[in-house]
C-alpha positions as CSV (number, residue, x, y, z in Angstrom):
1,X,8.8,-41.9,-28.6
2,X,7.7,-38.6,-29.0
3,X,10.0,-35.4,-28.9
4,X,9.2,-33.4,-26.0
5,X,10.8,-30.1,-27.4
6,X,8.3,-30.8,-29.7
7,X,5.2,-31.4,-28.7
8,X,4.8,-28.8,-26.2
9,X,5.4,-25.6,-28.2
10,X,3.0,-27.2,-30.9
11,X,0.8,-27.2,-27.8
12,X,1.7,-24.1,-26.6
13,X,1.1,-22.3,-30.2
14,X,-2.4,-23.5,-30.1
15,X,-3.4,-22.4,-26.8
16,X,-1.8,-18.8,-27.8
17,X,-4.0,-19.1,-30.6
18,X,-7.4,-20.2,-28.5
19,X,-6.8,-17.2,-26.1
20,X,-6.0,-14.6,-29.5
21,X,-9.3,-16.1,-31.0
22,X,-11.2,-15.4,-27.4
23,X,-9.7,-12.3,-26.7
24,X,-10.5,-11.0,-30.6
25,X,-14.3,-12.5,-29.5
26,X,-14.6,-10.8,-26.3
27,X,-13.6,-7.3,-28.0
28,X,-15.9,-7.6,-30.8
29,X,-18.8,-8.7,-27.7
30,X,-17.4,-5.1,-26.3
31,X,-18.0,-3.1,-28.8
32,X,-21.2,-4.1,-30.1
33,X,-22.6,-4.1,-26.6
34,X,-21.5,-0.7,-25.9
35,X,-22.1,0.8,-29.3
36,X,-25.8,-0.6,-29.0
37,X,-26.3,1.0,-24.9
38,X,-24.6,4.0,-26.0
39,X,-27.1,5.0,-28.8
40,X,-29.9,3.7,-26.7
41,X,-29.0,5.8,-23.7
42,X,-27.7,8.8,-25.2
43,X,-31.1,11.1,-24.6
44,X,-30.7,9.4,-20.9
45,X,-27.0,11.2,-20.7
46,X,-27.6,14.1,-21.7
47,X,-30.4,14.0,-19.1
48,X,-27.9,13.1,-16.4
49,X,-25.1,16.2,-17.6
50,X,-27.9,18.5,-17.7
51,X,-29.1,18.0,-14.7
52,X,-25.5,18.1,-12.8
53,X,-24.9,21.4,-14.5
54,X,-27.9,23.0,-13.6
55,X,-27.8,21.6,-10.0
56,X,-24.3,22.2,-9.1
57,X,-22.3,23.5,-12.4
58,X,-19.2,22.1,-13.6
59,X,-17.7,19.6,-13.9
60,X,-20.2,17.4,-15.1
61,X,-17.6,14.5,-15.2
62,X,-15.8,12.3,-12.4
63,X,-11.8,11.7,-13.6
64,X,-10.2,9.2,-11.1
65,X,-7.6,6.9,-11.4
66,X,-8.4,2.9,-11.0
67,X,-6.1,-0.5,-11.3
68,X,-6.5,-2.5,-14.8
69,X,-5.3,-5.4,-15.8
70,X,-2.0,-5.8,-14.2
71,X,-2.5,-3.5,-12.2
72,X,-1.6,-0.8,-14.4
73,X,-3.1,2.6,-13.6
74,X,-5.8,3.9,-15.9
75,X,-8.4,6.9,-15.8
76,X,-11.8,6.0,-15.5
77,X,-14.8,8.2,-16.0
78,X,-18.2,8.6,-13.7
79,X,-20.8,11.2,-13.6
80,X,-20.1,13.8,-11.0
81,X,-21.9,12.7,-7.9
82,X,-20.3,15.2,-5.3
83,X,-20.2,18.3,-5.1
84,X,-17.7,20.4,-7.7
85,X,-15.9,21.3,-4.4
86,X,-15.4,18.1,-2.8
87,X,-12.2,17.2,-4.0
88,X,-10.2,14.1,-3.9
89,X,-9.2,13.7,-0.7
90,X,-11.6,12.6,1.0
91,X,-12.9,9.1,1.6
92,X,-12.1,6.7,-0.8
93,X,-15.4,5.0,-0.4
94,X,-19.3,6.2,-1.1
95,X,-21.1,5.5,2.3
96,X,-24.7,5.8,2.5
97,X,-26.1,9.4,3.4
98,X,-22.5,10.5,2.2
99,X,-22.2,14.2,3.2
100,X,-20.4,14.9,-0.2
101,X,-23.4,13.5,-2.3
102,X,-25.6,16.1,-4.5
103,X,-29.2,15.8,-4.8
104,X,-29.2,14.6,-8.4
105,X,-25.7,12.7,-6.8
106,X,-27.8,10.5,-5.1
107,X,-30.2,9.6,-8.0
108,X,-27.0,8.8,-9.8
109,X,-25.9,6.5,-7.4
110,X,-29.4,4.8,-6.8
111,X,-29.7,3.6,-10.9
112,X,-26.2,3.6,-11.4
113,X,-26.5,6.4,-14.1
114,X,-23.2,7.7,-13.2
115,X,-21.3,4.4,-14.7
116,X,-22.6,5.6,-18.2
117,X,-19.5,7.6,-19.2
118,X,-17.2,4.2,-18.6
119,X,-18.6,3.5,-22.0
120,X,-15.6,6.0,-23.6
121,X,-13.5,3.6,-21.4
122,X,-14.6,0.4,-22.7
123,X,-14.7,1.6,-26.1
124,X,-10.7,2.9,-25.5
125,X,-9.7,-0.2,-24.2
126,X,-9.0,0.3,-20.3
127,X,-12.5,-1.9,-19.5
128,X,-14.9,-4.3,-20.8
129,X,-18.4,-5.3,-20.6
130,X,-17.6,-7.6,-18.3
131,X,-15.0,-7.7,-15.8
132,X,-13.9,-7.2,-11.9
133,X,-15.1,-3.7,-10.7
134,X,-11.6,-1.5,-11.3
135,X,-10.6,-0.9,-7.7
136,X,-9.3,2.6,-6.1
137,X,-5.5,3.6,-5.4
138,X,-6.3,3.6,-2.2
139,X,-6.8,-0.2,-2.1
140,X,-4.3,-1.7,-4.1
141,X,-2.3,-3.1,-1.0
142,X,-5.1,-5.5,-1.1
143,X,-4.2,-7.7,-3.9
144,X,-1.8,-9.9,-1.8
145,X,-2.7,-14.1,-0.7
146,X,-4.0,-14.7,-4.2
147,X,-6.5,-12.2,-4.8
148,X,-3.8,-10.8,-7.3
149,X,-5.4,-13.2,-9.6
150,X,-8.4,-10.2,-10.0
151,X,-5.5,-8.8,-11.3
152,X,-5.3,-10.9,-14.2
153,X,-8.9,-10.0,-15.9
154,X,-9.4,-6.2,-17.6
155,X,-12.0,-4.6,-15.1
156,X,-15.5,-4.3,-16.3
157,X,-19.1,-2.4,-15.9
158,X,-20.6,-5.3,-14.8
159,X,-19.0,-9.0,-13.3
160,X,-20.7,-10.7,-9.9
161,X,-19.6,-8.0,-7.4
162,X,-21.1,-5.3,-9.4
163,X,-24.3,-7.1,-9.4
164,X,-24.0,-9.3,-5.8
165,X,-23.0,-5.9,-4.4
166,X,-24.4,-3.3,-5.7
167,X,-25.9,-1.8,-2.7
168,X,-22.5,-2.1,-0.9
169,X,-22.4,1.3,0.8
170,X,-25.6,0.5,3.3
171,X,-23.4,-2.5,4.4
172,X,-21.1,0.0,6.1
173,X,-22.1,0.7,9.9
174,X,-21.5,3.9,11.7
175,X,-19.5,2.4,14.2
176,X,-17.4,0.5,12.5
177,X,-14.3,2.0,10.5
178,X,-15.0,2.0,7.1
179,X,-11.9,1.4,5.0
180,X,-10.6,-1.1,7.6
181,X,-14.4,-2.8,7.5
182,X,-14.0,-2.8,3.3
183,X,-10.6,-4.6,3.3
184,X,-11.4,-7.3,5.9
185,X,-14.9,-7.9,5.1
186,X,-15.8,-6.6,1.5
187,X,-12.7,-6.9,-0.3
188,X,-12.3,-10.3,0.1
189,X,-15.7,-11.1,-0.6
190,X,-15.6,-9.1,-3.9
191,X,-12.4,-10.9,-5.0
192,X,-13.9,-14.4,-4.2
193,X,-16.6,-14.0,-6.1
194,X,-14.7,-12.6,-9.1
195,X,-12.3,-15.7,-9.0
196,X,-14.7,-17.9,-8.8
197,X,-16.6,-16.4,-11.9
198,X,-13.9,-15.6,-14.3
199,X,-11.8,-18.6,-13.8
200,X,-14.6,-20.2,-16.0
201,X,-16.4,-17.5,-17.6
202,X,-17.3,-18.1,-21.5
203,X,-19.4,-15.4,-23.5
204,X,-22.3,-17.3,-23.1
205,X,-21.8,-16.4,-19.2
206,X,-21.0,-13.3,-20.4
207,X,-23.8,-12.3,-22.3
208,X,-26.0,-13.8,-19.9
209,X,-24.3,-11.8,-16.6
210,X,-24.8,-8.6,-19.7
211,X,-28.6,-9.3,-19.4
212,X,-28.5,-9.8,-16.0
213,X,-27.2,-6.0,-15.4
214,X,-29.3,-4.9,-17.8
215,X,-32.4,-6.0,-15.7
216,X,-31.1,-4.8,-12.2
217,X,-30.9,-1.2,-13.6
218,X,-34.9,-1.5,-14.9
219,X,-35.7,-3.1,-12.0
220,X,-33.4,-2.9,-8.8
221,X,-34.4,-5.6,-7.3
222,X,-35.0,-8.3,-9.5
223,X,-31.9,-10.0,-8.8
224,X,-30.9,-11.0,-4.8
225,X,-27.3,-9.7,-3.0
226,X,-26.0,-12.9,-2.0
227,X,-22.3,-13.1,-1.0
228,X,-19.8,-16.1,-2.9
229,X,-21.1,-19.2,-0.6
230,X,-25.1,-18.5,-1.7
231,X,-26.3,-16.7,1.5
232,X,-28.2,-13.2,1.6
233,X,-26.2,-10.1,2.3
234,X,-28.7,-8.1,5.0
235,X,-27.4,-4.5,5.6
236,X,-27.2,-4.5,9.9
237,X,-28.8,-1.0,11.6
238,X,-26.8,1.9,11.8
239,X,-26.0,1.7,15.0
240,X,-24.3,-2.0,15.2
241,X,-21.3,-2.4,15.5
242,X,-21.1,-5.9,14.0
243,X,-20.7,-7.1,10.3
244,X,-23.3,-7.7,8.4
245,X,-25.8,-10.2,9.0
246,X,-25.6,-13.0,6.7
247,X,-29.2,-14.5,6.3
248,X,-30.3,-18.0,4.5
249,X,-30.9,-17.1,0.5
250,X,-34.4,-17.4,-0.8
């Protein structure tokens, strides 16, 4: 018969040391991702800070502070895309033809230049390559009914949302509140597809999704917005009031 106080923290001791073995894995995947983009991109940066500090000045850096894993608060790092006078308590969301926005802001946030200082972050620890998109303050009443489980991943540069939404703001509509419209509409969208991804991501999947962001920022639209159930996200006109249309995917 066998000993049940046994066997199971034998068992246990070897899943500890799977997830160890992964986790040592997917760090090692980090920093030889980032380390490789960093050098590569590094004449693109300093592009991007010169640029913001001769159109607007200083700062040439965004500070603000996301959710990580377990929801502990960490500071993550953007390009500026505002203006140095906008401040922080405005809208927590980026809408399309956002008032705030610089010229050079909106170049930014068309080739998602401004994510380039989260390398520092991933190479500190807070993100990784790969992960759920680190959500705002503002927000963080939204991780209730399972979608805590997003919770359970470190937050990324790139995972599905990032790529499935990335031109999330035109999905807002004028008349249509635009935090309420993000947590009934968008949030749980987002945090459906990131479950459904990481719950059996591998590196391999990784490394693939890696590739996959790499291509959307060389060429936008190489890869189709479709939501979690494999239909087309199709921004609505300005002036509905309605969510956004969901056509059949290529």
């Amino acid at each position: 018969m066998t000993d049940v106080s046994v066997a199971r923290p034998r068992r246990t001791r070897v899943f500890a040391r799977f997830r160890m073995k992964e986790a040592t894995q997917r760090r090692a995947f980090d920093l030889v991702v980032v380390v490789f983009a960093a050098l590569l991109l590094a004449p693109v940066a300093l592009l991007v800070a010169l640029a913001i500090l001769l159109e607007s000045g200083r700062p040439i850096l965004f500070a603000q502070v996301r959710l990580g894993r377990g929801g502990l608060p960490f500071v993550m790092y953007k390009f500026r895309k505002f203006g140095p006078r906008a401040g922080t308590g405005g809208s927590p969301l980026t809408l399309d033809g956002d008032a705030r926005m610089t010229a050079v802001g909106k170049f930014l946030m068309a080739t998602k230049l401004d994510e380039l200082p989260q390398f520092w972050n991933v190479l500190r620890g807070d993100m990784s390559v790969v992960g759920p998109r680190p959500e705002s303050l503002a927000f963080a009443d939204c991780f209730h009914d399972g979608f805590d489980e997003v919770l359970d991943h470190k937050p990324g540069l790139l995972g599905p949302c990032q790529i499935l939404f990335r031109s999330e703001s035109e999905l807002h509509t004028r008349n249509v509140d635009p935090q309420r419209f993000y947590r009934e509409v968008l949030f749980p969208l987002k945090a459906r597809a990131d479950m459904a991804y990481f719950r059996t991501r591998t590196l391999a999947s990784d490394l693939v999704l890696t590739l996959r962001g790499g291509l959307i920022v060389l060429i936008p639209r190489s890869v189709p917005e479709i939501t979690p159930d494999g239909t087309n996200l199709v921004p609505v006109s300005s002036g509905d009031a309605s969510p956004p249309v969901q056509g059949t995917a290529a």
